[in-house]
N, C-alpha and C positions, 0 to 999 in steps of 0.2 A: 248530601249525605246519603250514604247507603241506608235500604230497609236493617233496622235491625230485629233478631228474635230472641228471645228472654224465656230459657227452661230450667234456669238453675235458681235454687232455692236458697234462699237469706236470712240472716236472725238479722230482726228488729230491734237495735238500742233504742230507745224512747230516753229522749232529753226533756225536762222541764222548760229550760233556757239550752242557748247553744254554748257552744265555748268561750275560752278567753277570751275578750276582743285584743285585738292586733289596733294599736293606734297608730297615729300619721300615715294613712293609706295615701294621699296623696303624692306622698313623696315617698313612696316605695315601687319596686319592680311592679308593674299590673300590667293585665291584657284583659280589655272591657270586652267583657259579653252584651254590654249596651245592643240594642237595634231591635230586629223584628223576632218576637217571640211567636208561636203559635198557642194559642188556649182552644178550651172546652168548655164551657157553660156548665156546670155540675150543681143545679140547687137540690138536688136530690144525695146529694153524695154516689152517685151509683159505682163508681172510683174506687169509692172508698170502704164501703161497705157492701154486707152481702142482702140479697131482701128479708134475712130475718134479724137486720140491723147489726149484726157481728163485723168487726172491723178486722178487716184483711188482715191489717198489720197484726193482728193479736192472733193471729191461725196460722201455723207453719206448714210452711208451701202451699201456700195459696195466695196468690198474685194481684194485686191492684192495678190500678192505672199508669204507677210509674213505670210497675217493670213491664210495662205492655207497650211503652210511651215507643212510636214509630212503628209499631208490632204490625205487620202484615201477615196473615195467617197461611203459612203453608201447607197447614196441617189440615182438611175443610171441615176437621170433625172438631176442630179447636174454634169454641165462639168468640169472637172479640166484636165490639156492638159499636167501637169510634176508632180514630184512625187522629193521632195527634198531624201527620204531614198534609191531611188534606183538610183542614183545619183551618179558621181564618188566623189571620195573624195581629198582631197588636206592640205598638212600639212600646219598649223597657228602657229608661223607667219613663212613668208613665200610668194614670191611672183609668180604669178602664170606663166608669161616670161618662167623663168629657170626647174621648176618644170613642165610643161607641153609642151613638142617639139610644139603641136599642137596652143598655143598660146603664142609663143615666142614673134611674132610683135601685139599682138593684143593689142589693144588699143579698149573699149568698158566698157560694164556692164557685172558685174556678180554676183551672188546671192550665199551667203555664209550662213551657218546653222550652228547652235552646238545644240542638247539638251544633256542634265544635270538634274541631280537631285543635290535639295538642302534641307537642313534642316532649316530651318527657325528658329534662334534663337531668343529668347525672348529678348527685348529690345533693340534690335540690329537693326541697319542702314545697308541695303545692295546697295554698286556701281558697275555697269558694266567699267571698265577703258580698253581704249586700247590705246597701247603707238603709235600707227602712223597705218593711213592707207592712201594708196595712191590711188586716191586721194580726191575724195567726196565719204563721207560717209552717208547714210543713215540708222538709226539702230531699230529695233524692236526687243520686246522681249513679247515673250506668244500674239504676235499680239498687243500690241499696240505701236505705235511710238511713242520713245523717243527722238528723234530729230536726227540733219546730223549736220557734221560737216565738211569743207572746211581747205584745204593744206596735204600736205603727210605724214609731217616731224614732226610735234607735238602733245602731248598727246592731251585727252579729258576723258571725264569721263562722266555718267549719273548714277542719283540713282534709281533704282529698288527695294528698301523696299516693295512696293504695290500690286506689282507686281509680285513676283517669291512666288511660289509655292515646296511645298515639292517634287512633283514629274514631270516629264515631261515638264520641262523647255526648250522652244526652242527660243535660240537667231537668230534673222536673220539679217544679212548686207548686204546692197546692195552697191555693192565698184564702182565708175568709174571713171577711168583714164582719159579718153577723157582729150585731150589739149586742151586750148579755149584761145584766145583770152586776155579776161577778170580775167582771172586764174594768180595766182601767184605759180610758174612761169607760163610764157605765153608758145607762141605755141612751139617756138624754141629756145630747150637748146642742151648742146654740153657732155649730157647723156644719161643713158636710163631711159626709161619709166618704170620702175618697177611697175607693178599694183598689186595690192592686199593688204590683211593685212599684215602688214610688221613685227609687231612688236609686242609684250607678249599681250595678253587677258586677263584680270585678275577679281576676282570680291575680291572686298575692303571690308571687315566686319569692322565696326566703332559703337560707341557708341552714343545712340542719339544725345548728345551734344560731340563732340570733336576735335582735333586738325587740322586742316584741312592746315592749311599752316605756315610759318614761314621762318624769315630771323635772320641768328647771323652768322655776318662778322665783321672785323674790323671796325670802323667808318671812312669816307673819312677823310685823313690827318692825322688821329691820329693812334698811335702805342700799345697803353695801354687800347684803350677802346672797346669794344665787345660791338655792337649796335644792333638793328634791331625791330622786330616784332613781336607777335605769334597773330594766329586769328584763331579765336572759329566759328566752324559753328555748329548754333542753339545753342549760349548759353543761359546757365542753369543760372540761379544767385544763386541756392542752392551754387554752388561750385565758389568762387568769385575771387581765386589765381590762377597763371600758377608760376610753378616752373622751372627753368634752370640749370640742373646740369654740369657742367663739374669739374667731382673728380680731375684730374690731374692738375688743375689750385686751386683748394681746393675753388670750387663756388659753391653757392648754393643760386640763389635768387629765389625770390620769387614776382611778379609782381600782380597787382592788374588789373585783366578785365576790361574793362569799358563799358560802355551801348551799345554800339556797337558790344562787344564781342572782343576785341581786345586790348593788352599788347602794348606798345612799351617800348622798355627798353633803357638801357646803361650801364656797367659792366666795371669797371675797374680794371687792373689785370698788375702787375708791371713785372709779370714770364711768359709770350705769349713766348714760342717758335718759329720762324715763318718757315713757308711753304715757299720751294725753291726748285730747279731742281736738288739742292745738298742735300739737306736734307729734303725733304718734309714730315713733322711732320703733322700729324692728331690726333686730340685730339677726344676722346668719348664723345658724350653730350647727352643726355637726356631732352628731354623737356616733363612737366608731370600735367597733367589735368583731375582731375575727375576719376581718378582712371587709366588711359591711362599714357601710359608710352613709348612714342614714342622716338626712339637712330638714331643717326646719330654718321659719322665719319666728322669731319668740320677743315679744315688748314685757318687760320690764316697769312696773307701778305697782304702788301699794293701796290699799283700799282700804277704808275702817271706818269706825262711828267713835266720835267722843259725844257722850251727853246727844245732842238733839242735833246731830251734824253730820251731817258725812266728808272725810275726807279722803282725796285724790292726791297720792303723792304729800299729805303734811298739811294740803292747802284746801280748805272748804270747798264745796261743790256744788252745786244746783244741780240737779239733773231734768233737762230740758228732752222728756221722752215723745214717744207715740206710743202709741199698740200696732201693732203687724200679727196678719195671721199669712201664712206660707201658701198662695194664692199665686195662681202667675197671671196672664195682662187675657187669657181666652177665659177664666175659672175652672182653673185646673187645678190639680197640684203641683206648684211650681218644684222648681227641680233642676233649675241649668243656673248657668252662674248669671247669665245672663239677665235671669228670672232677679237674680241677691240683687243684682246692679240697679235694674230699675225700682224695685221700692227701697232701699235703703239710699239709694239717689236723692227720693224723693223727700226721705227722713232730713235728708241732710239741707234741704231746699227751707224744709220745714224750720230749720233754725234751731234742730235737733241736736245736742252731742251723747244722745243715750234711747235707744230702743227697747222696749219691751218685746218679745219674741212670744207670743202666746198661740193656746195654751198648750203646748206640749214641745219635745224639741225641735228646731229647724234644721233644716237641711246643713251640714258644716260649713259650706260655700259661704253664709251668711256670716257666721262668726269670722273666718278668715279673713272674710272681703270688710267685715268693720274695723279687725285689725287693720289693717291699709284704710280706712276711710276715717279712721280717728271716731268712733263711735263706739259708746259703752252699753253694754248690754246683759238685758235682764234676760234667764233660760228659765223654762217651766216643764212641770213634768206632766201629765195629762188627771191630774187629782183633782176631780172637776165636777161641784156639783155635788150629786149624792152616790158617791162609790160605796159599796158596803163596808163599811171600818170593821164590823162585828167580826167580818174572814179573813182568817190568817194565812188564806192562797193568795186573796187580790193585796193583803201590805206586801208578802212576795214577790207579787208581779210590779206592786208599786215601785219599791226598791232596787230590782233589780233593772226598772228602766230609770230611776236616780243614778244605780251605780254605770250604767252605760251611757248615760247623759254628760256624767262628770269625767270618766274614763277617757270620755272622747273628746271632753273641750277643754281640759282643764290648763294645756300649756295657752291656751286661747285670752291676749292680757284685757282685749274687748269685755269679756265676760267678767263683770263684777258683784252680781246675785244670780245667786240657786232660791228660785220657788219650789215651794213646795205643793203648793195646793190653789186651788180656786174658787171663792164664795162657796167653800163648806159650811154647814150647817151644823152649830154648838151641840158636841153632846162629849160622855168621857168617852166613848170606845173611838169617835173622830180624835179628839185633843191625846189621845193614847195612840194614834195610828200617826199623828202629822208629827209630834216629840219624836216618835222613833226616827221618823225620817228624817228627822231634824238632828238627831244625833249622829244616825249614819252618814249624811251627807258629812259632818265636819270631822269624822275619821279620815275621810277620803280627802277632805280638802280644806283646811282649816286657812286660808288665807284667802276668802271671797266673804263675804255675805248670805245671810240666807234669809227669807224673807215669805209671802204667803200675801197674796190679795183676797185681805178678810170681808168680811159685812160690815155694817153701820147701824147706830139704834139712834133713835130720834122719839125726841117729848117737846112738844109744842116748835119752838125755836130753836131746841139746843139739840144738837149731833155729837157725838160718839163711838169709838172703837172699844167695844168691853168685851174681850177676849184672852182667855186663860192664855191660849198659845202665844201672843205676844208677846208676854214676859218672857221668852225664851229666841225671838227674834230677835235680830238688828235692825231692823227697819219694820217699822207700823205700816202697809201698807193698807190702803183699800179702795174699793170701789162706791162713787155715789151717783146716781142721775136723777140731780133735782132740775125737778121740769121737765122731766120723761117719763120717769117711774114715780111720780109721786114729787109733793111740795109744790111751791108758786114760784115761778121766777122771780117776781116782784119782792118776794123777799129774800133774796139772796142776799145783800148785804146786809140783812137784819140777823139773819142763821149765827148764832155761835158753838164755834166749834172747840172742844174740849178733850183732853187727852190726861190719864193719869203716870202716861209711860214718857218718862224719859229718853225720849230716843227720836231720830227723824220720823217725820213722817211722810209717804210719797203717795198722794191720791193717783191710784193703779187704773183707773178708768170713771170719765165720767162721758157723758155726750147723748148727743140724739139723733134719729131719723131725717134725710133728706133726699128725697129727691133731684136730684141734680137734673139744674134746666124747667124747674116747676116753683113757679116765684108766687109770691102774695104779700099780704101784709106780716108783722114779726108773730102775730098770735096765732098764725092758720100753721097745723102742726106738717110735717114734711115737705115742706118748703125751705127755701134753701134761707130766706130770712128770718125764719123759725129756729134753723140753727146757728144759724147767726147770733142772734139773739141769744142762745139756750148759751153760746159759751161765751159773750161777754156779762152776764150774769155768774155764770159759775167762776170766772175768773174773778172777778173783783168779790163774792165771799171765798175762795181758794188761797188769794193773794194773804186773807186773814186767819187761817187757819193754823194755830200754835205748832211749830216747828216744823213747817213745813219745808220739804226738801227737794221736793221734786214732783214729774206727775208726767201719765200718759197715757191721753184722752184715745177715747176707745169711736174711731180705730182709724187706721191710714188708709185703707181702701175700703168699701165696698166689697161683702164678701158673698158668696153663694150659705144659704143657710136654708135648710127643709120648713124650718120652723116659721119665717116668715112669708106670708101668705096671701097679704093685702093686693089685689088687682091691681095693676095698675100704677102702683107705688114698689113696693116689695120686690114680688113674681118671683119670689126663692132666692132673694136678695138683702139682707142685712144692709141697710143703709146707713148706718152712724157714720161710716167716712167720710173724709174732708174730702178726698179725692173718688169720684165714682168708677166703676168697674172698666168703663172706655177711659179713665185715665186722665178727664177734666178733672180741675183742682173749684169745689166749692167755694161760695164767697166765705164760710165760717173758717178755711185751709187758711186766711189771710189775716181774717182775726188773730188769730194762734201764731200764726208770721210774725206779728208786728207782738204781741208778747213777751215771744222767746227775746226779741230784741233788747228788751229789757234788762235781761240777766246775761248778757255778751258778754265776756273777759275784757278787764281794761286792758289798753293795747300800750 
């Protein structure tokens, strides 16, 4: 790429969140900016601000680090004090922790580049998308700001029609991690900080008027009918139909726009094969507008609670889970599909037909690839801990990574709970923060589940979930570690457990520490016979626990975590997995094996 130089002066739109998201990126027109970015280390912000803390963007004509980005100074009276081309480089996506020894623990700002050339097609809409960056982002492109976007874990998208050029396209993001307070999640989680872009760069080619989102699921309650949505962004009235193909069902409607840009349908179909962990059927669909011709792969099942039950399709369920946190096989943040393949491989080895995806959302690859791998799955959103409930910026930010959570997976038939929260701590301004979320989420999507892994209270022998927010869930979830965190093993089978909600219940995490390869007798703690021990006791009091419906022991691997510390054991390692971070399968991964056996579908 040529030197470029940047003298012309720009207004600053400032976005809280970015725009609409654009859904099924996979199966739309893209060209990945994936590969080697160049960055700038900036804990200082000097980018961004001036030394008397004034921010660029907020003083007109006067220039940050974007519009400087490749700047080589021809001018010798012009200071520019970095140089993005001579600059180290770092592969996108990709976090920068793992990828650079030098900043493993860092937590700050850094300044990321790509230039590209583009061809500028005639009549053509171009979007910059990127599937997750952690954790505020701020983006420019050719110098001017397109806006920032807040949380780590979900997409966003901005359009650049206007703006990209045939040659010497330089995107610039400015990523930062920093934990804060007011941040979802807040200061202290029990992972790591992964900073950087995390996830695919992409830019979206679209038609000036075209398909921008859509929903076709089955209709709550009913078995026969295929409901949903399709929305036109910038519609055309030249073109006044949206068509819905799925050949294999022998459909082919054809829906009328309305002044809004937007279909909503209902499709009734007597031959629905459905989607299940035994035979998870995906049918081809096609949804077709204006000459765009957008396919998806969409499974078909219903999901509900009667009383203290979960059913799949009409017929009871067990849900035979684990925990996964989005880790790939170096501790990194995973991110290729490659990465979904091996641990949901291993889910499946587990005798799994249901994942927990925690705690915030995963990469899409994952949900996709469970659709194809017959695997039901629980999404969370990063409400983890002690977020401030009291501010009405962080439910904001909550929400608004619910609504891009759900926006993005919802034709997804894998996914059959929306969490909302994580071991929050009882108070009214939390139970007034997690309800609203609870409400918003079932605007958006009133045919899954919604859910929350609460606490537990305990007197002498007897355990309990006594929580206001529950009355308002479908499923009682929670987390216990007896024999980790408190209680005897020995009395596991003595604990009774009691519940005054009618409705299932899914112990969302239990388990403990091992070291993998470091053996003893069952009471010497991190030891792989320690946990051995730790879950054939929680299973047989689990097995008796009133309405129990499911469960998923925490955690499938082995994960990097600041918090653990122990020499020798630990070393910045989360050990509760069945499987450790090299990828052996623990002797308690065999216990759990031979459980799940238990509850197999009769054949």
């Amino acid at each position: 790429m040529s030197k470029i130089s940047l003298y012309f002066l720009l207004l600053f739109p400032l976005f809280s969140f970015s725009q609409e998201l654009i859904t099924n990126v996979p199966n739309r027109t893209t060209i990945s900016l994936n590969g080697e970015w160049n960055y700038i280390v900036d804990s200082y912000e000097t980018g961004y601000y001036s030394f008397h803390r004034d921010a660029y963007d907020q003083q007109k004509g006067v220039q940050n680090a974007a519009y400087y980005s490749n700047y080589h100074a021809k001018n010798k009276q012009e200071l520019v004090e970095y140089d993005f081309d001579k600059s180290p480089t770092m592969t996108i996506p990709g976090d920068w922790n793992s990828q650079k020894e030098n900043l493993f623990y860092y937590e700050g700002n850094i300044w990321f580049k790509k230039s590209f050339d583009y061809v500028v097609k005639e009549n053509m809409r171009l979007f910059v998308y990127f599937g997750a960056i952690n954790y505020k982002a701020e983006v420019y492109l050719n110098g001017k700001k397109l806006g920032v976007h807040q949380g780590g874990f979900t997409p966003f998208n901005f359009e650049v029609s206007s703006i990209i050029k045939a040659k010497d396209n330089f995107l610039v993001v400015k990523v930062d991690n920093i934990r804060r307070k007011e941040a979802v999640p807040t200061l202290n989680t029990d992972w790591f900080n992964y900073g950087g872009i995390t996830r695919d760069v992409l830019l979206i080619e679209e038609p000036k008027s075209f398909v921008q989102d859509y929903t076709i699921q089955l209709k709550k309650g009913e078995k026969s009918t295929i409901s949903g949505f399709v929305k036109i962004n910038n519609f055309d009235k030249s073109t006044e139909f949206v068509t819905i193909k799925i050949p294999e069902l022998k459909i082919n409607y054809k829906g009328k726009i309305d002044s809004h840009g937007k279909v909503d349908f209902e499709i009734v179909s007597e031959k629905i094969q459905y989607w299940s962990p035994e035979s998870p059927k995906l049918y081809s669909i096609s949804v077709e507008y204006n000459n765009q011709i957008l396919k998806d792969n969409i499974g078909f099942r219903t999901i509900e609670t009667q009383n203290a039950k979960i059913f799949l399709n009409g017929k009871a369920v067990f849900l035979k889970g684990i925990s996964i946190h989005e880790e790939n096989a170096k501790g990194g943040r995973a991110n290729t599909e490659a990465d979904a393949v091996r641990l949901l491989t291993w889910a499946k080895d587990l005798g799994c037909n249901y994942v927990r995806l925690a705690h915030y959302p995963h990469n899409e690859n994952m949900m996709r690839l469970a659709d194809k791998m017959g695997l039901m799955v629980w999404e969370e959103i990063p409400v983890y801990w002690t977020v401030d409930f009291t501010s009405p910026e962080t439910y904001k930010n909550a929400e608004n990574q619910l609504v891009e959570m759900i926006t993005r997976d919802k034709n997804r038939c894998s996914t059959i709970i929306w969490s909302l929260a994580n071991e929050t701590p009882i108070s009214d301004a939390r139970n007034t923060f997690i309800n609203n979320l609870n409400a918003k989420a079932r605007t958006l999507d009133n045919t899954r589940l919604i859910s929350a892994a609460l606490l537990t209270k305990s007197k002498d022998l007897n355990s309990y979930v006594d929580d206001a927010i529950a009355e308002k869930l479908d499923i009682v979830a929670f987390n216990e570690y007896l024999g980790w965190y408190g209680g005897n093993l020995e009395d596991a089978e003595k604990i009774q457990w009691t519940s005054k909600y009618n409705k299932p219940v899914v112990v969302s995490e239990f388990g403990g520490d091992a070291k993998q390869g470091l053996h003893g007798e069952k009471n010497e703690r991190w030891t792989e016979e320690f946990q051995e021990y730790l879950y054939i006791q929680n299973l047989k009091m689990i097995e008796k626990i009133p309405n129990i419906s499911g469960l998923s022991p925490w955690i499938l691997v082995d994960f990097r975590s600041p918090r653990r510390l122990l020499p020798g054991i630990q070393d910045g390692y989360n050990r509760k997995g069945l499987i450790s971070n090299d990828g052996i399968k623990k002797k308690a991964f065999f216990v759990f094996k031979n459980f799940y056996k238990k509850y197999e579908p009769a054949k």
